[in-house]
C-alpha positions as CSV (number, residue, x, y, z in Angstrom):
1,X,-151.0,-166.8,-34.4
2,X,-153.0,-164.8,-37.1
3,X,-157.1,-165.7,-37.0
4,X,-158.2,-163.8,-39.7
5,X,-158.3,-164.9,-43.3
6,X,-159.6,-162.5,-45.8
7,X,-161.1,-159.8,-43.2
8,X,-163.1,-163.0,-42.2
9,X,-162.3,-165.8,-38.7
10,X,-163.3,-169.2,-40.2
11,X,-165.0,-171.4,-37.7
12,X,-162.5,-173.7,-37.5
13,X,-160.4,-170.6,-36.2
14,X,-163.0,-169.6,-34.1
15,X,-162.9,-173.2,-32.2
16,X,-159.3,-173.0,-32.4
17,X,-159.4,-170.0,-30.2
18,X,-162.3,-171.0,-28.0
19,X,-160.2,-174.5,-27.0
20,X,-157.2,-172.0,-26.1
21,X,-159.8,-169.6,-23.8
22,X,-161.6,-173.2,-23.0
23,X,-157.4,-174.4,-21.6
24,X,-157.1,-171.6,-20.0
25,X,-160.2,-171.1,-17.4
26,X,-159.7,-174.6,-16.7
27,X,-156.4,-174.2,-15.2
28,X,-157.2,-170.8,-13.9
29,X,-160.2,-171.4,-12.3
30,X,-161.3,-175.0,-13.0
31,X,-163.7,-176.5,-15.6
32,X,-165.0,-179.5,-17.7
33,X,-162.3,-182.5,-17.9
34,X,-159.9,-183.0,-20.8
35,X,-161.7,-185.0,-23.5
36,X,-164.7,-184.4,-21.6
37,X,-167.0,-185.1,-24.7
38,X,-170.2,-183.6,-23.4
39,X,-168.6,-180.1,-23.9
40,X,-169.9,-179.0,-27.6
41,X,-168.8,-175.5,-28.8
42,X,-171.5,-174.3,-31.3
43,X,-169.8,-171.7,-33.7
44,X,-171.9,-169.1,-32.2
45,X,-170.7,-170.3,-28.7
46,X,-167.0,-169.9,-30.0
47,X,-167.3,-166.3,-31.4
48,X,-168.4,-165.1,-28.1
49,X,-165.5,-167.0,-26.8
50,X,-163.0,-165.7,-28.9
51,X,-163.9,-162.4,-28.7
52,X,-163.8,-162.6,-24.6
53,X,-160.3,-163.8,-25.1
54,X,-159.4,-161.3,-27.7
55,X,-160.4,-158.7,-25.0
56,X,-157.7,-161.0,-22.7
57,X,-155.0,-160.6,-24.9
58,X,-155.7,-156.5,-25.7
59,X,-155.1,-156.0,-22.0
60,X,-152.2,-158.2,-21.4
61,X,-150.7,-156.3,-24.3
62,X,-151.7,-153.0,-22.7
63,X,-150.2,-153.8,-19.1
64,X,-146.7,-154.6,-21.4
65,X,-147.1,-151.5,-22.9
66,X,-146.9,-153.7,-26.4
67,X,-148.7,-151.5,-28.6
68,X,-148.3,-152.9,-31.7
69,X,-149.7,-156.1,-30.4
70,X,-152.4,-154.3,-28.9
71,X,-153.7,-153.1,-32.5
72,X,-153.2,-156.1,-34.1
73,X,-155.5,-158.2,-31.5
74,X,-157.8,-155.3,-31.7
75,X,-157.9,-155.6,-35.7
76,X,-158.6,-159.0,-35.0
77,X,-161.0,-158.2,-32.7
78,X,-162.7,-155.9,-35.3
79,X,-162.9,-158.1,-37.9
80,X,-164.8,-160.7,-35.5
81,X,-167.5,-157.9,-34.9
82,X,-167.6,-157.7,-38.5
83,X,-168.2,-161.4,-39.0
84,X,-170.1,-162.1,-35.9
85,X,-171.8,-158.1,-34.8
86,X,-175.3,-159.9,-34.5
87,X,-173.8,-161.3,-31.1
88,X,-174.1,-159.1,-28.0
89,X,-171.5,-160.9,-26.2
90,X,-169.7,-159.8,-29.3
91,X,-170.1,-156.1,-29.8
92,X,-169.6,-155.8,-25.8
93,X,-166.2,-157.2,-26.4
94,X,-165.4,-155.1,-29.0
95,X,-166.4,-152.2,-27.1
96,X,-164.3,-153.4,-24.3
97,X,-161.1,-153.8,-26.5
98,X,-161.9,-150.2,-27.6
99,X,-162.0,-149.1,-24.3
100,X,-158.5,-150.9,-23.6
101,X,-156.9,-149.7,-26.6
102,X,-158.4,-145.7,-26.0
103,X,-157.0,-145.9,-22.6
104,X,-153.8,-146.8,-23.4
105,X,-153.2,-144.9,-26.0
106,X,-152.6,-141.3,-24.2
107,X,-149.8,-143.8,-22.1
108,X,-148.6,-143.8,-25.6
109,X,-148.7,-140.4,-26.3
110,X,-151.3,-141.0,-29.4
111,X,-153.7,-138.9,-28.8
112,X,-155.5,-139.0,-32.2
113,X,-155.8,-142.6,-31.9
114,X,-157.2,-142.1,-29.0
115,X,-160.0,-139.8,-30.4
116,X,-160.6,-142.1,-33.4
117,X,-161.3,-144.4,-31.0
118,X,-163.3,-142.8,-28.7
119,X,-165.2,-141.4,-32.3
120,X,-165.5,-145.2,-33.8
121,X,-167.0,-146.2,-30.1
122,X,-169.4,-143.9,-30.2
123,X,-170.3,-145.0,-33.2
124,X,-170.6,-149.2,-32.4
125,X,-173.3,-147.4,-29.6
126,X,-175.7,-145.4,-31.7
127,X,-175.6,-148.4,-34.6
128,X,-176.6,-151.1,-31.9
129,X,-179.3,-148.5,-30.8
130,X,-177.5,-147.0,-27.9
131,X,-177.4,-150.5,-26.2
132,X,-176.6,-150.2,-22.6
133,X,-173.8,-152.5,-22.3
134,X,-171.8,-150.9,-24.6
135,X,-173.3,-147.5,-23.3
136,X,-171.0,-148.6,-20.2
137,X,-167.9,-148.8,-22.0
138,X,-168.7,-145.3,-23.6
139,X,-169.5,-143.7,-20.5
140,X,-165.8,-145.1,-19.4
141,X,-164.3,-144.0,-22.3
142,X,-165.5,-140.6,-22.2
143,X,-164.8,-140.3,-18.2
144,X,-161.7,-141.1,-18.5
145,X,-160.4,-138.8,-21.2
146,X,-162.2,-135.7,-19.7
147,X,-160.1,-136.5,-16.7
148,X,-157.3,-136.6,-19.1
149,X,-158.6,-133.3,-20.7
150,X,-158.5,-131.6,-17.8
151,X,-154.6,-132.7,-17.5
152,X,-153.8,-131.3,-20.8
153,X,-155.6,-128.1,-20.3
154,X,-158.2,-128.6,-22.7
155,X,-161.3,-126.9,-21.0
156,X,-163.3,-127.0,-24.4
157,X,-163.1,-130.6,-24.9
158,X,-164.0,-131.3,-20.8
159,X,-166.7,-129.0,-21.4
160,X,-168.3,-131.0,-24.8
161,X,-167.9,-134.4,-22.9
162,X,-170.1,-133.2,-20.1
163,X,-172.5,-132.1,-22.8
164,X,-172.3,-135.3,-24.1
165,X,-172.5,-137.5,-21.0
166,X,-175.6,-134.7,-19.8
167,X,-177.6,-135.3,-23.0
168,X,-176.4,-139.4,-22.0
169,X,-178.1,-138.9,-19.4
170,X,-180.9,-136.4,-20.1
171,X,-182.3,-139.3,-22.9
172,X,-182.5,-141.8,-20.2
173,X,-180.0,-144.1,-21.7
174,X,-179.3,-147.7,-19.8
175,X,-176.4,-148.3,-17.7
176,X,-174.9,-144.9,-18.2
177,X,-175.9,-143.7,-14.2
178,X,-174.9,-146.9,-12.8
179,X,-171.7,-146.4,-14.8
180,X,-171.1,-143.0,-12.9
181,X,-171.9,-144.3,-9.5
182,X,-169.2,-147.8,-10.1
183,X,-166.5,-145.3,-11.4
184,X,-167.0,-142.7,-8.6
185,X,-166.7,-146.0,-6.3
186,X,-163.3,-146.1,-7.9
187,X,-162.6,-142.2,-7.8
188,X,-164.6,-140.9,-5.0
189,X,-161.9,-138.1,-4.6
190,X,-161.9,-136.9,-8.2
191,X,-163.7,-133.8,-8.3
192,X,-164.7,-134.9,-12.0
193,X,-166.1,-138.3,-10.4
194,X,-168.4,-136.5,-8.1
195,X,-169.3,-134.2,-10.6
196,X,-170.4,-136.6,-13.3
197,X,-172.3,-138.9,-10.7
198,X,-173.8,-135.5,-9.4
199,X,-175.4,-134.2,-12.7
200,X,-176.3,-138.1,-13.5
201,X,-178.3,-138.1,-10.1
202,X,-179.6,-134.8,-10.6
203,X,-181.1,-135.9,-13.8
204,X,-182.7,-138.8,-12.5
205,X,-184.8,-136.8,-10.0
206,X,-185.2,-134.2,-12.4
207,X,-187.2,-137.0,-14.6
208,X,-189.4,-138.3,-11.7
209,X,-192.1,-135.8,-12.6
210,X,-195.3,-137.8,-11.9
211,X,-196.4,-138.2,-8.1
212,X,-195.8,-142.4,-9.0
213,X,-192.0,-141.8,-9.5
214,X,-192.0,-140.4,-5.4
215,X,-190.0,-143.3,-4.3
216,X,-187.3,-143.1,-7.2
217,X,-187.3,-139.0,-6.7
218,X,-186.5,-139.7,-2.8
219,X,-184.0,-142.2,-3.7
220,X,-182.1,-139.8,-5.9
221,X,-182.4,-137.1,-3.3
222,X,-180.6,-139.4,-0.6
223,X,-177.8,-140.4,-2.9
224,X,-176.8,-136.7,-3.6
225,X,-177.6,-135.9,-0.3
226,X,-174.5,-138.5,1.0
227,X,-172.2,-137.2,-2.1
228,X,-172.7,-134.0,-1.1
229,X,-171.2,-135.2,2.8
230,X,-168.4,-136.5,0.4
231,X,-167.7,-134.0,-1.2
232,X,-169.7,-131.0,-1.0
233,X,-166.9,-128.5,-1.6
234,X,-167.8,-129.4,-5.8
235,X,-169.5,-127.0,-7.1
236,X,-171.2,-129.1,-9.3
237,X,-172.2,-131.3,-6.4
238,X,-173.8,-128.7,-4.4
239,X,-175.3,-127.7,-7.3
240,X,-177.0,-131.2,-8.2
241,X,-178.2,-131.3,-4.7
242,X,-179.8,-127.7,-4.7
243,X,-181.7,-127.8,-8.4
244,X,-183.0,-131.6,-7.0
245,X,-184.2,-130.0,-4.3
246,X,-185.9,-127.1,-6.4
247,X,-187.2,-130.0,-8.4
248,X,-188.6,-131.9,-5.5
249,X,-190.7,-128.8,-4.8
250,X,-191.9,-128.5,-8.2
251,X,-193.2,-131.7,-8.5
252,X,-194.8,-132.0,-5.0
253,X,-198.2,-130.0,-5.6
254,X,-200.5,-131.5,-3.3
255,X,-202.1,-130.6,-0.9
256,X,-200.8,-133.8,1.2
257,X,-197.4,-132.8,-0.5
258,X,-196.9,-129.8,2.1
259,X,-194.5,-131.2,4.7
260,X,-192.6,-132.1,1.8
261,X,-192.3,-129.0,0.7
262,X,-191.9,-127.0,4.1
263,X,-188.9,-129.6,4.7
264,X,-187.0,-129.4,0.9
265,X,-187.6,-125.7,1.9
266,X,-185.8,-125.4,4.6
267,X,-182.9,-127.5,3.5
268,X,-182.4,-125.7,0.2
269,X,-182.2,-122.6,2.4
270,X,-179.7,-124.4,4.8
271,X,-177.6,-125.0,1.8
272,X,-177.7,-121.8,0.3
273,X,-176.7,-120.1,3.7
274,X,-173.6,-122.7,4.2
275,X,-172.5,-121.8,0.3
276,X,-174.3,-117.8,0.1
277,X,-171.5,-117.1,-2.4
278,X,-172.6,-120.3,-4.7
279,X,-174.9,-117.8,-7.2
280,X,-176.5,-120.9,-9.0
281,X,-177.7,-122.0,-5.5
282,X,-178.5,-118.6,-4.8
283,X,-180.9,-118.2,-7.9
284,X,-182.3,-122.0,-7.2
285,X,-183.2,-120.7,-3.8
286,X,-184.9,-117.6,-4.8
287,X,-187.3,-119.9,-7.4
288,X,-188.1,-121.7,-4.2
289,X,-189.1,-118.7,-2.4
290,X,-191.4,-117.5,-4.8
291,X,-193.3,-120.8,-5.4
292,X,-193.3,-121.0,-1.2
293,X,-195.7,-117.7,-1.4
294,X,-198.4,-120.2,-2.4
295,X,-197.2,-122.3,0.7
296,X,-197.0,-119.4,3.1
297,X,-198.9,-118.8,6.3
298,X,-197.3,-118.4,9.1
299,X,-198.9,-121.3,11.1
300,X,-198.1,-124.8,10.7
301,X,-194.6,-124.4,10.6
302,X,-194.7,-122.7,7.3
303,X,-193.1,-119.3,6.1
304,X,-195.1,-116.2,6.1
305,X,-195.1,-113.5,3.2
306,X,-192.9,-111.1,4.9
307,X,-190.4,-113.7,5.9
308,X,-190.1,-115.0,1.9
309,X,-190.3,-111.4,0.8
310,X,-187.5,-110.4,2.6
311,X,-185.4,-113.7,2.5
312,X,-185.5,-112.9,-2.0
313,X,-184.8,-109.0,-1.2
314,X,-181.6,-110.8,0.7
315,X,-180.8,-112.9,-1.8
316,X,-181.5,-109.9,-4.5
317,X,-178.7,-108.0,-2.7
318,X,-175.8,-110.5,-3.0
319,X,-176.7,-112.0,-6.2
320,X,-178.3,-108.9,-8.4
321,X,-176.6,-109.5,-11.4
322,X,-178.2,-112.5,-11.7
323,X,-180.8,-112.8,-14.0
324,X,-182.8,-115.6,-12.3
325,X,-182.3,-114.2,-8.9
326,X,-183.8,-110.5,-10.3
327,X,-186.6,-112.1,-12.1
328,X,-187.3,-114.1,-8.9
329,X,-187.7,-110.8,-6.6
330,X,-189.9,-109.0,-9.5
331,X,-191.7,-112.6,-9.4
332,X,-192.7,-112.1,-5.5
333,X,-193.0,-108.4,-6.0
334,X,-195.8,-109.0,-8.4
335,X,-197.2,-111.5,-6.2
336,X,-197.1,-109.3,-3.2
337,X,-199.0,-106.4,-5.2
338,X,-201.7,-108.8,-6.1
339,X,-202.0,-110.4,-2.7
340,X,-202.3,-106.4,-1.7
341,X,-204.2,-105.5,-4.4
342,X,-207.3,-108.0,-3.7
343,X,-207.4,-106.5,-0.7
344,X,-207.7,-102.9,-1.5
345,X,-204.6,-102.6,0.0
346,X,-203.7,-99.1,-2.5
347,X,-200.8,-98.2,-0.4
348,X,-199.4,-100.9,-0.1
349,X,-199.6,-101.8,-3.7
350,X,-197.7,-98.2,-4.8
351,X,-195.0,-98.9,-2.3
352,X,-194.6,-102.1,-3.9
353,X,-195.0,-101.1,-7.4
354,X,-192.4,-98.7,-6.9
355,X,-190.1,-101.5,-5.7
356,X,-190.7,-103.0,-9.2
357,X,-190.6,-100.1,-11.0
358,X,-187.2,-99.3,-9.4
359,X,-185.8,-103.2,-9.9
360,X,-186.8,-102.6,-13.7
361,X,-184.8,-99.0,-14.2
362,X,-181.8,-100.4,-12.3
363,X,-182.0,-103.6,-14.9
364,X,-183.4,-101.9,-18.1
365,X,-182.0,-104.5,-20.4
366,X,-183.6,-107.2,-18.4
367,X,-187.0,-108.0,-20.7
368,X,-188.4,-110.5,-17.7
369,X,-188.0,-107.9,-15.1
370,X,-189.6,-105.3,-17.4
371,X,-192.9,-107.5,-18.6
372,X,-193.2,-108.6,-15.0
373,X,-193.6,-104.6,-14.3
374,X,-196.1,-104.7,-17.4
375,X,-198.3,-107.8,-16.0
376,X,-198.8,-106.1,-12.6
377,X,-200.0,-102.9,-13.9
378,X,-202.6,-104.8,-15.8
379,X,-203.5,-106.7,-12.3
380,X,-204.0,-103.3,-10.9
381,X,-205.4,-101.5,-13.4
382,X,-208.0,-104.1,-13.3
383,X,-208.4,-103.7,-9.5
384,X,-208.5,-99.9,-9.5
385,X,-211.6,-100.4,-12.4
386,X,-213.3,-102.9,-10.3
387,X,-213.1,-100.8,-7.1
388,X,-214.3,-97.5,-9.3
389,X,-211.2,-95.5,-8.8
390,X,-211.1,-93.9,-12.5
391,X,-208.5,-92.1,-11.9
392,X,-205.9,-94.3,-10.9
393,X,-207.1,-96.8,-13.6
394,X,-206.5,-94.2,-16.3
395,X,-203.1,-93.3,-14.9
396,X,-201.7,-97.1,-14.8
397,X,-203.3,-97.7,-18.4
398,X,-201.3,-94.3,-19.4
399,X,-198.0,-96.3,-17.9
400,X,-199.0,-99.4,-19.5
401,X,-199.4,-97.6,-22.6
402,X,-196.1,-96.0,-22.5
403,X,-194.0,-98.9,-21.6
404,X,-195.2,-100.9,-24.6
405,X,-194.9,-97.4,-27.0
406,X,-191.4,-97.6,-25.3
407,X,-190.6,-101.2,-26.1
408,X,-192.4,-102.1,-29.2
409,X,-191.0,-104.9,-30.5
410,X,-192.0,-106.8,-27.6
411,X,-194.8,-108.9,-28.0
412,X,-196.1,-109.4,-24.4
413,X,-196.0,-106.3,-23.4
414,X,-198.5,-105.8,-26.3
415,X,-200.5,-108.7,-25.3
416,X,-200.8,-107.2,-21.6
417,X,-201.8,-104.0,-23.1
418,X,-204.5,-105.6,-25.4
419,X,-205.6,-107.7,-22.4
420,X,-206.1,-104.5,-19.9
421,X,-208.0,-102.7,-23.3
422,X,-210.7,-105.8,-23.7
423,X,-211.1,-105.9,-19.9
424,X,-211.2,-102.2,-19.7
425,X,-214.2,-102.4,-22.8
426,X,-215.7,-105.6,-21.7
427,X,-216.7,-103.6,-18.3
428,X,-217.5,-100.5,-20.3
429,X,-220.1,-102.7,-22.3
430,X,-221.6,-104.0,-19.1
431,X,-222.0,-100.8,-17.9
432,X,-223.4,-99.4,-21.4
433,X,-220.6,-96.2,-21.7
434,X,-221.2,-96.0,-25.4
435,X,-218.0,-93.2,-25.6
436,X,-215.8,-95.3,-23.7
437,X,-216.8,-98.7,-25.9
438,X,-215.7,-96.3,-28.9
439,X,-212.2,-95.0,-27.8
440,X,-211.2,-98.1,-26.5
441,X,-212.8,-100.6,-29.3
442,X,-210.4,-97.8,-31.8
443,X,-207.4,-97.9,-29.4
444,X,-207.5,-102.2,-29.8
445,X,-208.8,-101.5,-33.8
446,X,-205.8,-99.7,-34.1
447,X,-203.2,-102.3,-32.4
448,X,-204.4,-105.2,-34.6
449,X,-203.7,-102.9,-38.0
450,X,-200.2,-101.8,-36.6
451,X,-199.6,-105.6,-35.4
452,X,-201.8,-107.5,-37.9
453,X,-199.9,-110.6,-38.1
454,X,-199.4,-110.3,-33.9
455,X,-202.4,-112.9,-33.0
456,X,-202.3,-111.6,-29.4
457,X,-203.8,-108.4,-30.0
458,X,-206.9,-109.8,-31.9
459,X,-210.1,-108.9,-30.8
C-alpha cells in the first residue's frame, strides 16, 4: 500500500495507517474494543501513529533482508517528517528508521548508503537543536559503524567518530552518556563499548568543577571505578579512570578537601604502579605529584617532599620522553628550589638547579622545561638580592640574561627577565643606588625598544 500522494500523507492516509497500527496492538497486546466509539484519532494523534508503525515495518523488512522495501517505507517515512517534523514523536521515528536502515545497510554491502545516512542523521539532530532523543539514535548510529570501522580497517574513520562522540559529549548533550552506558549493557565485552562509556564518564567528572557538583563527580568516579574491574586491560579505560582521578584532585581545594585528596592520591599511584608502562597514566600521575607538594607533610598520613620528589624522578626515568612527565619533574624541581630557597637553603638550591639545568640540556627542544629553568633563576636571583649576596645575584641575572639572548623569540623568557630587571631596580630605588637605578632602568629601556610591541617588557 503506497501512503504518499504528491511527497505529502493525506489525513485520511494517516488514519488509515493508524487503524492498521490501532489492529494490531490490540491483538498483540490488547486494547480498546472494536467499534469502541470513544477512541478518537486526532490527525496529529495518527501521524505519530504512523510513523511508529512505519518504524515497524523498516525493521520487519530489515530482519528479511528486503531492502528495497526497507527504502521504500523509509521514503515514506521521510516524507511524513516532512509533512509532520513539528511532532517529536515524529522526528524520533524518523531517526529510528534511519538508524534501521544505516544498520542494515553494511549487511548489504552499501556502505555509501550507509554514510549518507549516518550524514542525513546527523543532520535531523543539529536542525531539531541537538534534541536528545534523537541524540540517542545518533550516538547508536555512530557506535555502531566505528565498531564496523574497526572491522574494515579503517583507523581514520574510528578515530573521527571518537572525536565526534568526545565533542558529543564534551558539549554536554542529553541522552548521549546514558546511550553509552545502555549499549555497553549490550556490549560489555567490546573493547570499543568500554571505551566510549569510559571517555563519556570521564567527561562527566571532568565537568563537575564547582565544589556543588561533589556528589555527581563521586558518582562518576564509582562508575569508572567498576568498568575499570570490567575491563581494565582498555587502555582507554584505565585512562578515564586515571585523568578522573587527576581531576578529582584538581577540583578538591579545600582545606576540608584533604582526605580527598590524600585518598585519590594514593589510588592514582596504585593504578599507575599496576599499569607503570601506561605513559598517559604515567604523566597523569606525575601532575598529581607536583600539585601533592602543596599537600605534603609527612604527618597526617600525607606525603612528604622527598617522598613526591623522588616518586616524579621515578616516573621521569621510565617515561622521559614524555613531555608532560619532563615538565612535571622541572615543575617540582622548581618547587623544591623555592621551598629551599626561602630558607637560605644555597646549597641545596645549586644542587637542585643543576638538576634543572641538566633536565633542560638533555631536552633542549622542550620550551616548558627550558622557561621553567628561566622562572627559577628569577626566584633565586630575587632571594640571593634579598639575602645581600651580590655576587650570586649578578651571576644568575648573567644566566638569565643569556638564556633569553639565546632564545629570543620567546616571549616569557623575556618577561622573566624584565620581571627580575624591575625587581632588581625597584630594590635599587629603595636603597637610593643612583648607578645601579641607571644601568638597569637602560638595560629594561633597551628591551622595550628591541621588543616594542612585546607588552610584557613595559615598564
Amino acid at each position: 500500500m503506497r501512503i504518499v500522494e504528491n511527497g505529502e500523507m493525506t489525513n485520511g492516509l494517516k488514519i488509515v495507517a493508524a487503524i492498521t497500527l490501532a489492529a494490531l496492538l490490540t491483538a498483540t497486546w490488547g486494547g480498546p474494543a472494536r467499534g469502541d466509539a470513544s477512541v478518537e484519532v486526532t490527525p496529529a494523534a495518527a501521524a505519530e501513529n504512523a510513523a511508529f508503525y512505519l518504524c515497524y515495518r523498516i525493521q520487519d523488512a530489515v530482519l528479511q533482508d528486503d531492502w528495497q522495501l526497507r527504502d521504500a517505507i523509509l521514503d515514506n517515512l521521510r516524507s511524513l517528517y516532512i509533512s509532520d517534523g513539528d511532532s517529536a514523536a515524529v522526528q524520533e521515528y524518523f531517526a529510528q528508521g534511519l538508524f534501521l536502515t544505516l544498520l542494515s545497510a553494511r549487511r548489504e554491502g552499501n556502505l555509501l548508503r550507509r554514510d549518507a545516512l549516518l550524514a542525513e542523521l546527523r543532520e535531523l539532530y543539529i536542525a531539531h537543536d541537538y534534541d536528545g532523543a534523537i541524540g540517542r539514535w545518533l550516538t547508536k548510529s555512530l557506535f555502531y559503524t566505528r565498531l564496523a570501522a574497526g572491522e574494515e580497517g579503517n583507523k581514520p574513520r574510528r578515530d573521527a567518530i571518537l572525536y565526534e562522540l568526545d565533542d558529543m559529549l564534551a558539549s554536554g548533550r542529553e541522552g548521549v552518556l546514558d546511550e553509552l552506558r545502555a549499549l555497553h549493557e549490550i556490549h560489555s565485552d567490546d573493547p570499543d563499548a568500554c571505551e566510549l562509556l569510559a571517555i563519556g564518564l570521564a567527561g562527566s567528572v571532568g565537568a563537575a568543577i564547582w565544589p556543588e557538583d561533589t556528589a555527581a563527580r563521586d558518582a562518576g568516579l564509582d562508575d569508572l571505578r567498576k568498568l575499570y574491574q570490567q575491563c581494565g586491560d582498555v587502555a582507554s579505560v584505565r585512562q578515564g579512570l586515571a585523568v578522573s582521578l587527576f581531576n578529582s584532585i584538581v577540583f578538591s581545594t579545600s582545606a576540608a578537601d584533604l582526605p580527598r585528596r590524600i585518598a585519590v592520591y594514593r589510588e592514582l599511584r596504585s593504578l599507575y604502579e599496576a599499569h607503570s608502562d601506561d605513559t598517559a597514566v604515567a604523566s597523569l600521575y606525575a601532575g598529581v605529584l607536583v600539585r601533592m607538594f602543596s599537600s605534603s607533610g609527612e604527618v597526617g598520613g600525607r606525603p612528604g617532599r622527598r617522598e613526591l620528589m623522588a616518586a616524579t624522578r621515578s616516573v621521569y626515568q621510565a617515561h622521559g620522553d614524555d613531555v608532560g612527565v619532563r615538565r612535571s619533574l622541572a615543575q617540582a624541581l622548581g618547587r623544591e628550589i623555592q621551598h629551599a630557597g626561602v630558607r637560605g637553603q644555597d646549597a641545596r638550591c645549586d644542587e637542585l638547579l643543576d638538576e634543572l639545568r641538566g633536565l633542560s640540556e638533555r631536552h633542549d627542544n622542550d620550551m616548558n622545561v627550558r622557561r621553567l629553568v628561566a622562572r627559577a633563576l628569577g626566584i633565586e636571583i630575587e632571594h640571593a638580592d634579598v639575602r645581600g649576596q651580590d655576587a650570586r645575584r649578578d651571576e644568575l641575572l648573567d644566566e638569565l640574561r643569556g638564556l633569553s639572548e639565546r632564545y629570543d623569540d620567546d616571549a616569557v623568557l623575556r618577561r622573566y627577565l624584565a620581571r627580575a630587571l624591575k625587581r632588581l631596580r625597584d630594590d635599587a630605588v629603595a636603597h637610593r643606588d643612583t648607578a645601579r637605578i641607571e644601568a638597569l632602568s637602560d638595560e629594561l629601556r633597551s628591551l622595550e625598544q628591541t621588543y616594542g610591541d612585546d607588552v610584557i617588557v613595559r615598564w
